[in-house]
ROLUMMAR-908409 format. One line per field, with one value per residue: residue number from 0; x, y, z of N, C-alpha, C in turn. Coordinates in steps of 0.2 Angstrom, whole numbers, always signed. Each point is the difference from the previous one (the first is absolute). Layout:
N
k [NUM ...]
n.east [X ...]
n.north [Y ...]
n.up [Z ...]
ca.east [X ...]
ca.north [Y ...]
ca.up [Z ...]
c.east [X ...]
c.north [Y ...]
c.up [Z ...]
This chain:
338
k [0 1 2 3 4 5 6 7 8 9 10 11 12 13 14 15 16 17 18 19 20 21 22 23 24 25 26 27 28 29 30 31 32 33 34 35 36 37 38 39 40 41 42 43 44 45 46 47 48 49 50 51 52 53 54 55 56 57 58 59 60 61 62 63 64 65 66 67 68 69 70 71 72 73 74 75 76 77 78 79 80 81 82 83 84 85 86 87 88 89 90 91 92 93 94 95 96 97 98 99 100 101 102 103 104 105 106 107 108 109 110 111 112 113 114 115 116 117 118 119 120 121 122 123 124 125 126 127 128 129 130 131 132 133 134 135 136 137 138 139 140 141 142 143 144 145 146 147 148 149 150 151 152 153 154 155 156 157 158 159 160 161 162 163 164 165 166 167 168 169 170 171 172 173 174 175 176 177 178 179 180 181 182 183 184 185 186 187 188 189 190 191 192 193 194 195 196 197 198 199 200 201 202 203 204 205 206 207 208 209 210 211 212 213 214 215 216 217 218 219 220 221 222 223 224 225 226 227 228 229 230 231 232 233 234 235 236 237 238 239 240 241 242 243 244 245 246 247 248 249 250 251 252 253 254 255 256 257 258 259 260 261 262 263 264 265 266 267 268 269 270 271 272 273 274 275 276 277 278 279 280 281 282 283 284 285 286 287 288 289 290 291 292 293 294 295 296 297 298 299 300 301 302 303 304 305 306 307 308 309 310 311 312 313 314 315 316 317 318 319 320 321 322 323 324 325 326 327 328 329 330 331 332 333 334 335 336 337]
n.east [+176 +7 +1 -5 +3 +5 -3 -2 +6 +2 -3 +2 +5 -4 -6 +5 +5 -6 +3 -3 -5 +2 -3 +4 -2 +6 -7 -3 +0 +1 +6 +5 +0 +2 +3 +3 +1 +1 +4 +2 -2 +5 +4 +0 +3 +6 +1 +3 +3 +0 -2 +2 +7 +3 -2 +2 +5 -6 +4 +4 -4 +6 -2 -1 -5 -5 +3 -2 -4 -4 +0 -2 -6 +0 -2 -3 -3 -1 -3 -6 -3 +1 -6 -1 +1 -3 -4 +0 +3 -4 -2 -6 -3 -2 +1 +7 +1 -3 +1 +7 -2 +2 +7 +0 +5 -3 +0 -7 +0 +0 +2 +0 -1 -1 -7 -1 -5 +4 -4 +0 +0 -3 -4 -3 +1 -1 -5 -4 -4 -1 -3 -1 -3 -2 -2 -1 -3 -2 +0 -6 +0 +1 -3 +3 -5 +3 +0 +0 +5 +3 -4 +4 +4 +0 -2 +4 +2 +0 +4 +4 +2 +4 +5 +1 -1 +2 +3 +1 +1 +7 +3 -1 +1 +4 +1 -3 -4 -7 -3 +2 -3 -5 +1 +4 -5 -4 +2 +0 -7 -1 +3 -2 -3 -3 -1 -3 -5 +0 +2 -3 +3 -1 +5 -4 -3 +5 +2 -3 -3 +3 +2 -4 +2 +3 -4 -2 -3 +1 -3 -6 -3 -2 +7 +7 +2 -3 +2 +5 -2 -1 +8 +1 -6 +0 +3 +2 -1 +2 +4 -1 +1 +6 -2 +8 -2 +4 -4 +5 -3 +9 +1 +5 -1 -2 -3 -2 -5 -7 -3 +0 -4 -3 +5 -6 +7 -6 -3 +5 +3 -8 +3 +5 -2 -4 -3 +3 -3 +4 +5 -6 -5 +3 +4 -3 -2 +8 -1 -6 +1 +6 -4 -5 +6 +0 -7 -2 +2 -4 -4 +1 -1 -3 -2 +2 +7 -3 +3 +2 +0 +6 -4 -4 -6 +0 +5 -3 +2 -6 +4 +4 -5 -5 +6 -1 -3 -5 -3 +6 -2 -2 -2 +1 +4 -1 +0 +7 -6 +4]
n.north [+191 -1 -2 +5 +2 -1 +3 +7 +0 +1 +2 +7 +0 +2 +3 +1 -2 +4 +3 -3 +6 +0 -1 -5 -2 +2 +3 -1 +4 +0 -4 +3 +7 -4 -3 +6 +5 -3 -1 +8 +2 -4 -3 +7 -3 -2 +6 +6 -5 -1 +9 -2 -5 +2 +4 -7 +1 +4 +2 -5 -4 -2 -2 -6 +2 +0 -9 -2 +4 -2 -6 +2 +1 -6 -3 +6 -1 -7 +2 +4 -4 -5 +4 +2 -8 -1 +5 -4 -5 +5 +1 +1 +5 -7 +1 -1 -7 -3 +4 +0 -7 +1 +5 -6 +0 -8 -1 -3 -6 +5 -6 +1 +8 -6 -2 -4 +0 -8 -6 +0 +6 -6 -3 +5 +1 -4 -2 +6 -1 -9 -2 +7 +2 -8 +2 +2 -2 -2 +5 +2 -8 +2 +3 +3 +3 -2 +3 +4 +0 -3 +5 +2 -5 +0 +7 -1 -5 +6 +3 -6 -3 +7 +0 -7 +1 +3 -5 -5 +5 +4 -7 -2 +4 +2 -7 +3 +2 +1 -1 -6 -2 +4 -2 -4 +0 +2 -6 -3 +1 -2 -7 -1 +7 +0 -6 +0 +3 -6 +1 +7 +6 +4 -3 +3 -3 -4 +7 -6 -2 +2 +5 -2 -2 +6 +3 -3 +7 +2 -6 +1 +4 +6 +1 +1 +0 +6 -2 +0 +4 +7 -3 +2 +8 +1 -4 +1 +5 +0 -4 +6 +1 +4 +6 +0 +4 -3 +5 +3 -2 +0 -6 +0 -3 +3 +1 -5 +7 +0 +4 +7 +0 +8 +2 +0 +2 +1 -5 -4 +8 +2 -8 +1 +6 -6 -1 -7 -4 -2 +2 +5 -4 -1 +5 +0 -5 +4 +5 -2 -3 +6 +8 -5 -1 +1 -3 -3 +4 +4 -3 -1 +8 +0 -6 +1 +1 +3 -5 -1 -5 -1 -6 +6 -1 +7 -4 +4 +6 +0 +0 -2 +2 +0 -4 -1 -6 +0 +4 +1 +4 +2 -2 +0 -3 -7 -7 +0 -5 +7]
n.up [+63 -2 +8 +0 -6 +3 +5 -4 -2 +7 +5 -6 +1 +7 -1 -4 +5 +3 +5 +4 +0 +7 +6 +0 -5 -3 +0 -6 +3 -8 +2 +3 -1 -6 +0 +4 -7 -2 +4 +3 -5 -2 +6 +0 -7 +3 +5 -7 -2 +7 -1 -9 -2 +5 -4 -2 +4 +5 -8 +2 -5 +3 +2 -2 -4 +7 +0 -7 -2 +6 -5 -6 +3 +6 -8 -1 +5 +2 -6 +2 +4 -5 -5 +5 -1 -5 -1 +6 -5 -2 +6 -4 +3 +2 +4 -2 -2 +7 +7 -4 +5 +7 -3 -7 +5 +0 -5 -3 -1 -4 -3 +4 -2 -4 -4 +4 -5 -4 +2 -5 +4 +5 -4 -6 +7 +0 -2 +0 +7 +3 -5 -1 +6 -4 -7 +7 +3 -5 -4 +5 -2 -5 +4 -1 +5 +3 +6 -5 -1 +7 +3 -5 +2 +9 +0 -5 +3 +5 -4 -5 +5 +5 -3 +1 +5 -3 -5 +4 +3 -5 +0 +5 +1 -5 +4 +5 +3 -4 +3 +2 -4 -1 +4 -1 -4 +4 +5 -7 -1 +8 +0 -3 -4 +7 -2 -7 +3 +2 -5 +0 +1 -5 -2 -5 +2 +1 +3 +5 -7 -6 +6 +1 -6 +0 +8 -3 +1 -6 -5 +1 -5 +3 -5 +3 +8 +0 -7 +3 +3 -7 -1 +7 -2 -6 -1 +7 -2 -5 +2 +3 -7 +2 +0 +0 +8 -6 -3 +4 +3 -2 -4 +0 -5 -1 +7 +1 +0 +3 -5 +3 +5 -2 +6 +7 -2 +0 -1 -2 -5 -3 -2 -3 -4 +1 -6 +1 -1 +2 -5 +1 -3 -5 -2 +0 -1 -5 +1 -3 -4 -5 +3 -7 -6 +2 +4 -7 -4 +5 -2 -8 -1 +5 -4 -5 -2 -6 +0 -3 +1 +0 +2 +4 -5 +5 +6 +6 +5 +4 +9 -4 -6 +6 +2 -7 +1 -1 +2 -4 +4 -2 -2 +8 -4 -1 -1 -4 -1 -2]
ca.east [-5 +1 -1 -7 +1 +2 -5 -8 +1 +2 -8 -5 +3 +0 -7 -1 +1 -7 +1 -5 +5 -2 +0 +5 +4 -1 -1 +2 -6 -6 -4 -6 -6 -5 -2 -5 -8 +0 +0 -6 -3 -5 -2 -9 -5 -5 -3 -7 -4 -4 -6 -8 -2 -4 -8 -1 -1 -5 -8 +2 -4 +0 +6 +6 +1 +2 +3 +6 +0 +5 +7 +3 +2 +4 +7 +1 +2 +8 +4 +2 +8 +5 +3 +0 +8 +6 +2 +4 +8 +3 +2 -7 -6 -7 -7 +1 -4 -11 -2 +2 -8 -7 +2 +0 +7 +4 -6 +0 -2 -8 -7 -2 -6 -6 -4 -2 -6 -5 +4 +3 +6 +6 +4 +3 +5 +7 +2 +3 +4 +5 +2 +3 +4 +3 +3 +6 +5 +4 +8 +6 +2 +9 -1 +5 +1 +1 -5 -6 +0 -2 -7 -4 +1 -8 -5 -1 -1 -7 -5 -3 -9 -9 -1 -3 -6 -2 -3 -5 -7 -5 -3 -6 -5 +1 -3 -6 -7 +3 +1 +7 +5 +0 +2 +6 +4 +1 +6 +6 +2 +2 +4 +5 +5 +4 +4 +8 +3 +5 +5 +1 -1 +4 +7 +3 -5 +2 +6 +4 +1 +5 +5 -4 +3 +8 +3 -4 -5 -8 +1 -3 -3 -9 -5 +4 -5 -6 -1 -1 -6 -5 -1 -2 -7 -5 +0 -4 -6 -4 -2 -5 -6 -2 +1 +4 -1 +4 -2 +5 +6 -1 +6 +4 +2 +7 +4 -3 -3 -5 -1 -6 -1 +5 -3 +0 +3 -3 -5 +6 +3 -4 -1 +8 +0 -7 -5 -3 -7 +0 +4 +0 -3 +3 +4 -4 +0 +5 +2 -3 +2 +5 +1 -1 +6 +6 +3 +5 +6 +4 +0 +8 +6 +2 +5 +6 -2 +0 +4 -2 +5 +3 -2 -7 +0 +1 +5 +4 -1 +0 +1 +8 -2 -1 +5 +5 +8 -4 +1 +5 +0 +5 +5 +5 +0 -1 +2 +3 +1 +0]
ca.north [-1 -5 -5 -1 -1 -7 -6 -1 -3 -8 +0 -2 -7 -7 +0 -2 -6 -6 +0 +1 +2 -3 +4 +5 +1 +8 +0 +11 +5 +0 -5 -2 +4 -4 -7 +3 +2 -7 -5 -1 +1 -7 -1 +6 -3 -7 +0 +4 -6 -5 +2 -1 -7 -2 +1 -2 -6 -1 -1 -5 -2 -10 +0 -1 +8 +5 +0 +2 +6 +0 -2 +5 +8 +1 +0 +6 +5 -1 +3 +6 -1 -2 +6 +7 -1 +1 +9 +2 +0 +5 +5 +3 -4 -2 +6 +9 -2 +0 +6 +4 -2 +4 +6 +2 +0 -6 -3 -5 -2 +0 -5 -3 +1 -2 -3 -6 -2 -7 -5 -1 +1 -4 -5 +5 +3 -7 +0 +4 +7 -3 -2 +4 +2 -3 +3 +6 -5 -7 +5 +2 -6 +1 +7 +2 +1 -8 +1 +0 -9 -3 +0 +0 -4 -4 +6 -2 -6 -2 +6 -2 -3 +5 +2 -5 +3 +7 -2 -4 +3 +4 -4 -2 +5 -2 -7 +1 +4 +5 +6 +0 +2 +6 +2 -2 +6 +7 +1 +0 +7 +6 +2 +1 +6 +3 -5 +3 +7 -1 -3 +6 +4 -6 -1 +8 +5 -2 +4 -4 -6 +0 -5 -5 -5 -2 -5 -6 -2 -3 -4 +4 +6 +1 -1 -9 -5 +2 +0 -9 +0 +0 -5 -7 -1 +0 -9 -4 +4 -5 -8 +0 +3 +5 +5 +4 +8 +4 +0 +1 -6 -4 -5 +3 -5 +5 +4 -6 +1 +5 +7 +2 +8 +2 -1 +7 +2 +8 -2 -4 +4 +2 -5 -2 +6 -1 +3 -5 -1 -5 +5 +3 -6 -6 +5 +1 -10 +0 +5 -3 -8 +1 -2 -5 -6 +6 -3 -5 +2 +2 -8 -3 +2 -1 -5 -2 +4 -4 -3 -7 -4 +2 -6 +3 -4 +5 +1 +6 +1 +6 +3 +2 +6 +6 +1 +1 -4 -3 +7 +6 +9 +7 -3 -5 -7 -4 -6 +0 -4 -3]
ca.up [-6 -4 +2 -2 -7 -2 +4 -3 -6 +1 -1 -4 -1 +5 -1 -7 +0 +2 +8 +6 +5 +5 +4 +4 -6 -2 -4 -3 +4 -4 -1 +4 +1 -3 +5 +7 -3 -3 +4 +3 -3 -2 +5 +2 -2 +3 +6 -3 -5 +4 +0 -4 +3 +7 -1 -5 +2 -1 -7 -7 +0 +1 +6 -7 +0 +6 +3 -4 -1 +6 +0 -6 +3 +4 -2 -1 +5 +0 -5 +3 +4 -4 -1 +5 +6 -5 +1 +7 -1 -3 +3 +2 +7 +0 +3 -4 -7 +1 -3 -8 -5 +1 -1 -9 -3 -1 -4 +0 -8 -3 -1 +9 +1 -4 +5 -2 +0 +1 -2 -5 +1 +3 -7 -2 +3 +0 -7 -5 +5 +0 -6 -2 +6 +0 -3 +0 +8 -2 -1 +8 +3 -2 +2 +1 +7 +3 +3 -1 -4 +3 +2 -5 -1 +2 -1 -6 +2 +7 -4 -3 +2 -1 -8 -4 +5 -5 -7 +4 +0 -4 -4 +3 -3 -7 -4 +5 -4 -4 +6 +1 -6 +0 +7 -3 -6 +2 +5 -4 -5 +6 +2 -5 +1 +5 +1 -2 +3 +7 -2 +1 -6 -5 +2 -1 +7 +5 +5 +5 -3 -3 +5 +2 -7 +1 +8 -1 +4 -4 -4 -6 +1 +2 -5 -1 +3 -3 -5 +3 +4 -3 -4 +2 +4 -6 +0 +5 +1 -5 +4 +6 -4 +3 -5 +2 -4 -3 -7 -4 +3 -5 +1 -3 -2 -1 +5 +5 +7 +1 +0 +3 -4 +4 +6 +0 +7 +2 +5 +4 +7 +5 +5 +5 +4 +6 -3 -2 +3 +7 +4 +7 +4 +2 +5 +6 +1 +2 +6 +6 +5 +6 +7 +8 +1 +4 +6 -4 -2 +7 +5 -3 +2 +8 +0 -2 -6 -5 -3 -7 +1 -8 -4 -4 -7 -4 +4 +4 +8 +0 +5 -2 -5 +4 +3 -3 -2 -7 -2 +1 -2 +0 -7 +0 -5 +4 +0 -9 +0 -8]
c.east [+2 +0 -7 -2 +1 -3 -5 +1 +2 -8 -3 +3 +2 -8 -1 +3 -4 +3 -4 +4 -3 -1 +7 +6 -1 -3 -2 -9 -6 -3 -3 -6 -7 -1 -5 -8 -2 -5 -7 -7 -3 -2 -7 -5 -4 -3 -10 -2 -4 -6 -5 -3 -3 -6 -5 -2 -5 -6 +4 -4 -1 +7 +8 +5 +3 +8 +8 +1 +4 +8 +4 +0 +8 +7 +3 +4 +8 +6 +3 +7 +4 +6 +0 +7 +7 -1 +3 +6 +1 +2 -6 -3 -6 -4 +1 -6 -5 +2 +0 -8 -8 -1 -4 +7 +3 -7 +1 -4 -8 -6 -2 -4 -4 -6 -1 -8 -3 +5 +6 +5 +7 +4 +3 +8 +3 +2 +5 +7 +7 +4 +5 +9 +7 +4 +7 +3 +5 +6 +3 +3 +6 +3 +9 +3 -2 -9 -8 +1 -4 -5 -6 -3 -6 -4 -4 -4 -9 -5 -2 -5 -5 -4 -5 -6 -4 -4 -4 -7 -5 -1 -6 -5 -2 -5 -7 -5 +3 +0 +8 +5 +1 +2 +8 +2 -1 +5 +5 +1 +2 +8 +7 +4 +4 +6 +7 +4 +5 +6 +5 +1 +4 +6 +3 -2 +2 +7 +4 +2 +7 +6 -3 +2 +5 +3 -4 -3 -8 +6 -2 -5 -8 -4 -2 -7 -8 -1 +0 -6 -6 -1 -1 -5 -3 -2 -5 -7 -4 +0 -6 -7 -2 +5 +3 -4 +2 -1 +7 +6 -1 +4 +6 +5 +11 +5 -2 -2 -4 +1 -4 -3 +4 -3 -1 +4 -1 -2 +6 +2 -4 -3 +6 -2 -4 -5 -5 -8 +2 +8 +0 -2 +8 +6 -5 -1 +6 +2 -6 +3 +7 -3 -4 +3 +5 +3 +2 +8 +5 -1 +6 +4 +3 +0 +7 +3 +1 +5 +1 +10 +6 -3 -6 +2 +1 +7 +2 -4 -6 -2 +5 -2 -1 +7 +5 +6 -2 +4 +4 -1 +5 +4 +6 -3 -4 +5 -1 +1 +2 +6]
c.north [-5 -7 -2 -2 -8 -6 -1 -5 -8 -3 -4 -7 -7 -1 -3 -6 -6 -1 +4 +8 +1 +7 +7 +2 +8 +2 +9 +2 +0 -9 -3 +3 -2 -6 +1 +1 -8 -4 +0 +3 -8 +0 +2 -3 -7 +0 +3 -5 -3 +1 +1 -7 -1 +2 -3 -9 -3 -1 -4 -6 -6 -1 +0 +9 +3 -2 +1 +10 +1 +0 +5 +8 -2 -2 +6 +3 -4 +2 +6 +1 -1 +6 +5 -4 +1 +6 +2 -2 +5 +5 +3 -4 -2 +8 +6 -2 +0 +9 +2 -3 +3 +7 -1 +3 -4 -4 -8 -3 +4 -3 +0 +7 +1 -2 -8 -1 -3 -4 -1 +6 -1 -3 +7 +1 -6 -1 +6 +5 -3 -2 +6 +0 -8 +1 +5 -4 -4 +1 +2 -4 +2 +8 +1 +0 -8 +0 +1 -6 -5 +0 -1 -9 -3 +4 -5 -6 +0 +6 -5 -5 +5 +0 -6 -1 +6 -3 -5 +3 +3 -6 -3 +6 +1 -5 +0 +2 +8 +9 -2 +1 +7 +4 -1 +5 +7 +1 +0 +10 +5 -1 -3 +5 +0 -6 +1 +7 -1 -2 +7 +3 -3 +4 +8 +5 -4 -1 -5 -6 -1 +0 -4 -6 +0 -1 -7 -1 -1 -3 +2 +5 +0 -4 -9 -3 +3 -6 -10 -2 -3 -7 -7 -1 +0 -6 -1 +4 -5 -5 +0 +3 +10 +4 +7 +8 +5 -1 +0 -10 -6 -4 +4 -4 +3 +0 -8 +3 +5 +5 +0 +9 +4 -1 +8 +4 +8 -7 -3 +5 +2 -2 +1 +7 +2 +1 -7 -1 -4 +5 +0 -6 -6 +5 +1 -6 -3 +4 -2 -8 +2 +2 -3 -5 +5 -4 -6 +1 +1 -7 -2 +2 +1 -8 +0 +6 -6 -1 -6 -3 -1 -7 +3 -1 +9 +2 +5 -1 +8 +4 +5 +5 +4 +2 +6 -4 -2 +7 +4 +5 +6 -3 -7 -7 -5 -4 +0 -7 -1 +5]
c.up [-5 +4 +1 -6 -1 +4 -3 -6 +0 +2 -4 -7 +2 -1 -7 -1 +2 +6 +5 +4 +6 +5 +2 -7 -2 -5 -2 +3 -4 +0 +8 +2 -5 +4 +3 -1 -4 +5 +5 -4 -1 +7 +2 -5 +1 +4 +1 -5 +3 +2 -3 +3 +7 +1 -1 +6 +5 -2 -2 -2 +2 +7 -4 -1 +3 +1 -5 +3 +7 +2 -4 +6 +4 -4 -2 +4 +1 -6 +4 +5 -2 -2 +4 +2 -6 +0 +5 -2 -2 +4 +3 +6 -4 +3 -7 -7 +2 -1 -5 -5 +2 +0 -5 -2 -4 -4 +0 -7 -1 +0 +7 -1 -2 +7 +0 +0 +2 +2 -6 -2 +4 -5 -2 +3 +1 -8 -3 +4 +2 -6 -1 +6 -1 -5 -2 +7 -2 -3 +6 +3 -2 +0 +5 +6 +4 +3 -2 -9 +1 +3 -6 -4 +2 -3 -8 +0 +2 -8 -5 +1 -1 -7 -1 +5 -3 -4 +2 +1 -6 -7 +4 -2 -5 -2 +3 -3 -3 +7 +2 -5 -1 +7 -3 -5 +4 +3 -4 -4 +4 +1 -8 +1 +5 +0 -5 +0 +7 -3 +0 -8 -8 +0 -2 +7 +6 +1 +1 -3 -1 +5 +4 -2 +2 +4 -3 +7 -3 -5 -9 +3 -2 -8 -4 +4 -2 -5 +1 +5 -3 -7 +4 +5 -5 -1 +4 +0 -6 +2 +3 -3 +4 -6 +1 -4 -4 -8 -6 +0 -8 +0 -6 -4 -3 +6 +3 +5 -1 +0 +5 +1 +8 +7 +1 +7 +2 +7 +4 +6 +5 +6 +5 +5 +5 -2 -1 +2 +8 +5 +7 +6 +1 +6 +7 +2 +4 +8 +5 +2 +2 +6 +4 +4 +4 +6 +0 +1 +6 +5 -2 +2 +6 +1 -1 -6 -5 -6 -5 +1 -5 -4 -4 -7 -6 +1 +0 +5 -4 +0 -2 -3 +4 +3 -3 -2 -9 -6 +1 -1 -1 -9 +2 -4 +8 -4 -7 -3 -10 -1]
């Protein structure tokens, strides 16, 4: 007990010294069993993010369109892999996280079940959805754990184009005829709330925050990036001449940042609980393209097994997770690099 004691302590003063910890390093069960819910939790949402947008890419209204939104779905998805490969250092199976996702055991971000409308809820969801999701990523670039650091690094890069493809649109709209104009502010009054409610609950109402901080696996809190979000969408909403849904939203000359009013989190959990208006359709979207991909999966897999070389840019093998070489079990330490 007390050499557990003193690992956890040396841990957590090798994490505070701003040192990456790495696959096969020791680390305390609590923190990697967040990783695990973390990680793949984003991952499921990029994968379920690509389905208000795909919808979308038949009705887009100029080739132009079709072909940016194109490129933004299949950027998603390789987000996804990205992270399903960094959870795999963790010791968990890619299949255990699709199932733990098409059980409702393993959630994924909120805003995704929303509907998408019109047109002008593509911008919406670059704009505001990306806007927000870059928000909170861009801290995980210095996020604690190497692997998913590191993946987070291109993920930010290929997100903020999305964003500026986002606001691309809903200013063309914005400057258009007065029907697009007004198409533009509906898309905006639908999805504001959900958007700063992705940022999760505020800080008294969130359990997992606060050690979250101090493996420096989050940087600042729901309330911190919330509040940064909304002082640097207000602006742009006014440049575009469009008008944030919120009767209480004020400039606070006091505090240097926006008051606002309250958000409604009766509607946040009842979305997480399955209760959303798109829920059931996008889980059912998902567990149908799994088993139509099936004989995808088993083609790979009777070529080769799958493995990422140690030059791979998230660097691990990970073939290894499945093996048990990644993961130590039973409480034994792995590799005490502190």
């Amino acid at each position: 007990m007390g050499e557990t004691h003193s690992l956890e302590d040396r841990f957590q003063a090798f994490v505070e010294a701003e040192n990456k910890v790495e696959p096969k390093h020791w680390m305390p069960d609590g923190y990697r069993k967040t990783l695990v819910r973390q990680i793949s939790q984003h991952a499921h949402s990029e994968i379920v993010g690509m389905l208000p947008e795909a919808n979308w890419i038949t009705r887009a209204p100029s080739l132009r369109a079709k072909l940016i939104l194109l490129a933004k779905v299949q950027d998603e998805a390789g987000h996804g892999l990205y992270l399903y490969s960094a959870a795999e250092t963790l010791g968990t199976s890619r299949d255990q996280m699709i199932d733990d996702l098409h059980s409702g055991k393993a959630k994924y971000s909120s805003i995704f079940n929303y509907p998408t409308l019109t047109w002008a809820d593509m911008g919406a969801i670059g704009w505001l959805v990306d806007g927000a999701a870059i928000a909170n990523q861009v801290m995980l670039c210095r996020t604690s754990y190497g692997p998913y650091s590191r993946a987070m690094v291109r993920i930010c890069k290929e997100e903020s184009f999305h964003q500026r493809q986002g606001f691309e649109i809903m200013m063309h709209l914005a400057k258009g005829t007065p029907e697009q104009k007004a198409m533009a502010q509906d898309a905006l009054n639908r999805w504001w709330w959900p958007s700063i409610m992705m940022f999760g609950p505020s800080d008294d109402q969130s359990p997992n925050s606060a050690q979250s901080m101090k493996w420096r696996i989050k940087r600042k809190s729901n309330d911190e990036l919330r509040q940064e979000f909304i002082d640097k969408t207000v602006p742009q909403a006014e440049f575009i001449g469009l008008t944030i849904p919120d009767p209480d939203l004020r400039w606070n000359e006091e505090t240097g940042h926006y008051d606002f009013g309250t958000i409604n989190w009766t509607e946040f959990f009842d979305v997480i609980a399955g209760n959303g208006p798109c829920n059931a359709e996008r889980l059912a979207a998902r567990q149908k393209a799994h088993d139509e991909g099936a004989w995808v999966r088993e083609a790979a897999a009777a070529a080769e097994p799958r493995s990422l070389g140690p030059d791979h840019p998230l660097g691990y093998k990970v073939g290894a997770a499945h093996r048990g070489d990644v993961r130590r079990r039973g409480g034994e330490p792995g590799a005490v690099p502190f």
